[in-house]
N, C-alpha and C positions, 0 to 999 in steps of 0.2 A: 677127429671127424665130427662136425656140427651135426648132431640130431635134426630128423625133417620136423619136428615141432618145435626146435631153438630158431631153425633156421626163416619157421614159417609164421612164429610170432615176430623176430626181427622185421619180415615181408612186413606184413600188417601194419606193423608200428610206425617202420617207416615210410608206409605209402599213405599212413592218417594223419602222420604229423609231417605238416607243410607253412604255406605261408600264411594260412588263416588264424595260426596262435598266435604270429606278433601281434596284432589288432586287439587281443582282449586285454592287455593292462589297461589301452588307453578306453576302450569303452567301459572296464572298471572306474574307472575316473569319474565316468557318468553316471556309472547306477548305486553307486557303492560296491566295495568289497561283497557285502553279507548277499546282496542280490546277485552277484559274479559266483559266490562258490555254492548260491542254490542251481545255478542254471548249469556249473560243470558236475554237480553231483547229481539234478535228476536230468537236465538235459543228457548229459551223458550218460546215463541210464536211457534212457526212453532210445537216443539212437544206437546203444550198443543193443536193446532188443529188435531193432530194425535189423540187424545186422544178423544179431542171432536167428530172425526167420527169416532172413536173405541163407544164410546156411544149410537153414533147413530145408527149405525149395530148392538149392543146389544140391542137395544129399539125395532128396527124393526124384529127383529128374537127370534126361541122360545128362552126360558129360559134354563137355565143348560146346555151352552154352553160356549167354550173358544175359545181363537184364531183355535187351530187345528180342530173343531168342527166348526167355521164358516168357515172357509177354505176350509171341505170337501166341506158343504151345497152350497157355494158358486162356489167355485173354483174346485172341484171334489177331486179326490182322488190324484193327483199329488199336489194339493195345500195344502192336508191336511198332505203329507209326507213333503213336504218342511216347514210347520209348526212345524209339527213335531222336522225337523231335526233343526232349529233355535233357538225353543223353548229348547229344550233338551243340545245343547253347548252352549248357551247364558248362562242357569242356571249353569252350568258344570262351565262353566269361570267367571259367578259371584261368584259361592262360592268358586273359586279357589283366587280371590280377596280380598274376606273377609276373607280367611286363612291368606291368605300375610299379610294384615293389623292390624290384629286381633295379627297376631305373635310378629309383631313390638313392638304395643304397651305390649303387654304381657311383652317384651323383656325389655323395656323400665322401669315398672313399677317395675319388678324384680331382674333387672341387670342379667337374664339367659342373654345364647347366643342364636340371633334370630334364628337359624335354631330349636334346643332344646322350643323354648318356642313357636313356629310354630306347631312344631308338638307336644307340651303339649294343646295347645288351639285345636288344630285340633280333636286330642282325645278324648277331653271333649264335645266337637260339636258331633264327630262321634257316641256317645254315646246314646245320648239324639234324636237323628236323628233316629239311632236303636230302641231305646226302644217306639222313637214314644210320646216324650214328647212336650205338646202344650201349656205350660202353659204361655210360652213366647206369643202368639198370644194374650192369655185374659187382658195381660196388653200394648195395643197396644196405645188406646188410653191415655192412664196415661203416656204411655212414650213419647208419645207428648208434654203432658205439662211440665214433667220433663223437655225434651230438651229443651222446647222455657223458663223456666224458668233457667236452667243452662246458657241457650247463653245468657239471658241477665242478669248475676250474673258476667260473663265471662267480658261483652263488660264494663258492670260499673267500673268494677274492675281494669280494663284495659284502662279506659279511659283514663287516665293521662299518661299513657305512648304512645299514639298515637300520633303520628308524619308525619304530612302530607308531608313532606316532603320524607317519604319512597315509597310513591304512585307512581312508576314507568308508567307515561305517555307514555311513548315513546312507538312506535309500530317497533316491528321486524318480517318483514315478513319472516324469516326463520320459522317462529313458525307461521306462520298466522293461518294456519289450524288446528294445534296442540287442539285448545280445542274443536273440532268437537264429537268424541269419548267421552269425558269423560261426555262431556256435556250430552249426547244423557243418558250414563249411570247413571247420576246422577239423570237425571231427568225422566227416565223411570217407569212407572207405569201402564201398558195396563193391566194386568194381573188380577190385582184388579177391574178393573173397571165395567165386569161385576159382580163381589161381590159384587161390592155399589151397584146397580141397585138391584137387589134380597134384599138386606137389605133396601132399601129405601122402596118396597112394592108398596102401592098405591099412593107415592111422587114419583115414578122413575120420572114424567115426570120433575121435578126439577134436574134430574143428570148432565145436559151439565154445570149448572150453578154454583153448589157446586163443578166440576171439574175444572170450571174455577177460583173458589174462589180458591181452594185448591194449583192451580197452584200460583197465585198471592200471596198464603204464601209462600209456596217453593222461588221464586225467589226472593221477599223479604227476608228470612232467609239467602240464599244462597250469597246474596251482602252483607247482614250483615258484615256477618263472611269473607268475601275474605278483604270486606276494612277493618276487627279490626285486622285479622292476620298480611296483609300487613303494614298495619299501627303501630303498636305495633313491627315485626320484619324486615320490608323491603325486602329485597331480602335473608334474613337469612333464609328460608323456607324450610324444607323438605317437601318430598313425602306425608307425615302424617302429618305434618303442627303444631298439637297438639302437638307434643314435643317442635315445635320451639317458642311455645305461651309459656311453661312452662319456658323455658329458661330465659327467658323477666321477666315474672311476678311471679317468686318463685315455691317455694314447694307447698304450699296447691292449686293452681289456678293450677300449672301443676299436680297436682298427680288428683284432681276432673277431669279435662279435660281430662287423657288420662284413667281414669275410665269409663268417661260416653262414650270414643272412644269403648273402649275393650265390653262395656254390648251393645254396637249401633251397632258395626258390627256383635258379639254375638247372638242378635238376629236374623241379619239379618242372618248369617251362617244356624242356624239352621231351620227360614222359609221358606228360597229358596229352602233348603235342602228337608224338607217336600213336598212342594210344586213338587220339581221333583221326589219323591217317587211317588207321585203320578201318575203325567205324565205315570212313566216307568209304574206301574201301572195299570191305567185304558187306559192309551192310547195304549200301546204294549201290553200289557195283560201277564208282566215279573212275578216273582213269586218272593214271598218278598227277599227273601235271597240273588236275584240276584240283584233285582232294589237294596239295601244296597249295595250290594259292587260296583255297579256302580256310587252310588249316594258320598258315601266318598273313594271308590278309586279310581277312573280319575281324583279327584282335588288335593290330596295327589302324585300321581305316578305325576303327570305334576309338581310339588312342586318340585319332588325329582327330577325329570329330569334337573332343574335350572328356570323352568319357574316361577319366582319368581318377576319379576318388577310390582308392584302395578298401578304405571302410565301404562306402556304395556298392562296389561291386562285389563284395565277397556275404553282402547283407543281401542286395537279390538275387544271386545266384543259389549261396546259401536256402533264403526262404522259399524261391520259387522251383528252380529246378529240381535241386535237390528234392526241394518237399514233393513234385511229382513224382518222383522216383521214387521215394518212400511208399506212395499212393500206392503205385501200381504193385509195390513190395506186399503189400497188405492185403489187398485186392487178391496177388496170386495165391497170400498166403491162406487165405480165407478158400480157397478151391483146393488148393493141396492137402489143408488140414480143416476139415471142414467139422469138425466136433470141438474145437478151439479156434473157430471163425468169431468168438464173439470177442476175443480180446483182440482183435483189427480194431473193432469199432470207436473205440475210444480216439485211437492213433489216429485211423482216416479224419476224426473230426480236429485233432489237435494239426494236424497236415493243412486241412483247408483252411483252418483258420488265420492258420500263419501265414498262406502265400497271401490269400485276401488282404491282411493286415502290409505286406511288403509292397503285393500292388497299389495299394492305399498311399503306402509310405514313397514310395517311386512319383507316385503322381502330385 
């Protein structure tokens, strides 16, 4: 029998880790190594304390509530549209991300042409979104261990071909910022975290700690795979990273790895997907037919439009929506606990400065 805290840091881990870690070998590329493992040890610090006073505003407030729903409570009803509005194109531009990605590797595994196997993978998502299939959800935690099994079948496999000498040290401040976004987006999980809480029951008061564990696997997974990629292909990296590992170590090690990419973003497609069904949903009060075509057609029409850079979109989504949602995270957190409102302050100003920085970088 799985413990509700095995079972609820599996949840966690596997709803933080998505298609936003393929992306950081290859922006390691650009900033060096040494600036990549400052940004997953305090970056990933600073949003696993987002996380831990997202926890805390769920511990303190009723149950069956999410970000938009503490937003109102807290923040009124301006706080709960701007949640609203964050919540709704954050999801919009992640599973515009998991298209992009998702088509890649499709592309990749098939020899179609990526636009064609974009929008074959999109189809097959849109479908299953429609019909309102969930079966991906019930194997959440099994595909954890898959992963953490797969990556270290990947790193053994791969060992002999690691080359420390590809570990690009050197830091370019052209790119300094550069992994801000992606980071934010890789390691973002607010969403879930009232779910664990409700599923923990009469253990929630254990939640800060099994989010802190869960974070401590992410960021460990996440250094894994940046030093086996870079190590094994040095600066040979794409956007997907997974093709350039198959390049290095053959046919069966690349054809498993851009399999376990296409079923990893796959899922992810189709839970964000769900997830903002819902939103439009219960939170607009949309009627299904229309939350559907909003839900798979603004990710598809922006596809078609050319919005197609997998790095771009997980960099502003990343820096901007997210970083709102962070805001408001702080914001509430600052009225729930209001004798520890001053450690908001730092964050709210590292929050604006980033979206500022992406809308800068966007333009």
């Amino acid at each position: 029998m799985i413990s509700k805290q095995i079972y609820s840091i599996a949840i966690l881990v596997g709803s933080i880790i998505g298609a936003g870690f393929f992306a950081l070998p290859a922006i390691a590329t650009k900033t060096g190594i040494l600036v990549m493992a400052l940004y997953l040890i305090f970056g990933g610090l600073f949003v696993a304390i987002i996380h831990l006073m997202m926890a805390e505003i769920s511990l303190k407030s009723p149950d069956n509530k999410r970000l938009p729903g503490f937003s109102k409570l807290y923040l009124g009803q301006k706080g709960e549209r701007v949640a609203l509005f964050s919540n709704i194109f954050g999801l919009i531009g992640s599973i515009l991300a998991f298209i992009v990605l998702g088509g890649d590797f499709l592309s990749i595994i098939t020899g179609l042409d990526p636009f064609y196997a974009t929008l074959i993978y999109f189809a097959l998502g849109a479908l299953m979104i429609i019909f309102g299939i969930r079966i991906v959800s019930k194997v959440e935690f099994y595909g954890v261990i898959l992963f953490l099994v797969l990556l270290l079948l990947i790193f053994f496999n791969s060992f002999g071909f690691i080359d420390l000498s590809n570990l690009n040290i050197l830091t370019n401040p052209e790119f300094l910022f550069l992994p801000y976004g992606p980071i934010l987006f890789s390691l973002w999980g607010i969403s879930i975290v009232p779910e664990a809480e409700e599923l923990l029951g009469e253990g929630k008061k254990s939640l800060k700690k099994i989010i802190s564990i869960s974070f401590l696997i992410c960021i460990i997974i996440y250094s894994l795979f940046v030093f086996l990629v870079l190590g094994v292909c040095g600066t040979n990296v794409t956007e997907a990273s997974l093709d350039s590992l198959g390049m290095f170590l053959g046919n069966n090690v690349g054809v498993i790895a851009i399999m376990f990419g296409i079923l990893t973003t796959f899922t992810s497609f189709i839970t964000t997907g769900l997830t903002l069904q819902k939103v439009l949903w219960f939170d607009l009060g949309l009627k299904k037919i229309t939350a559907d075509v909003l839900v798979c057609g603004v990710p598809i029409i922006l596809f078609l439009l050319g919005i197609n850079s997998f790095m771009g979109v997980i960099s502003f989504v990343g820096g901007l929506f997210f970083g709102i949602d962070g805001l408001l995270i702080l914001l509430i957190y600052a009225k729930v606990n209001r004798e520890k409102r001053f450690l908001a302050y730092p964050f709210i100003l590292l929050f604006i400065l980033g979206a500022v920085y992406q809308i800068i970088n966007f333009i």
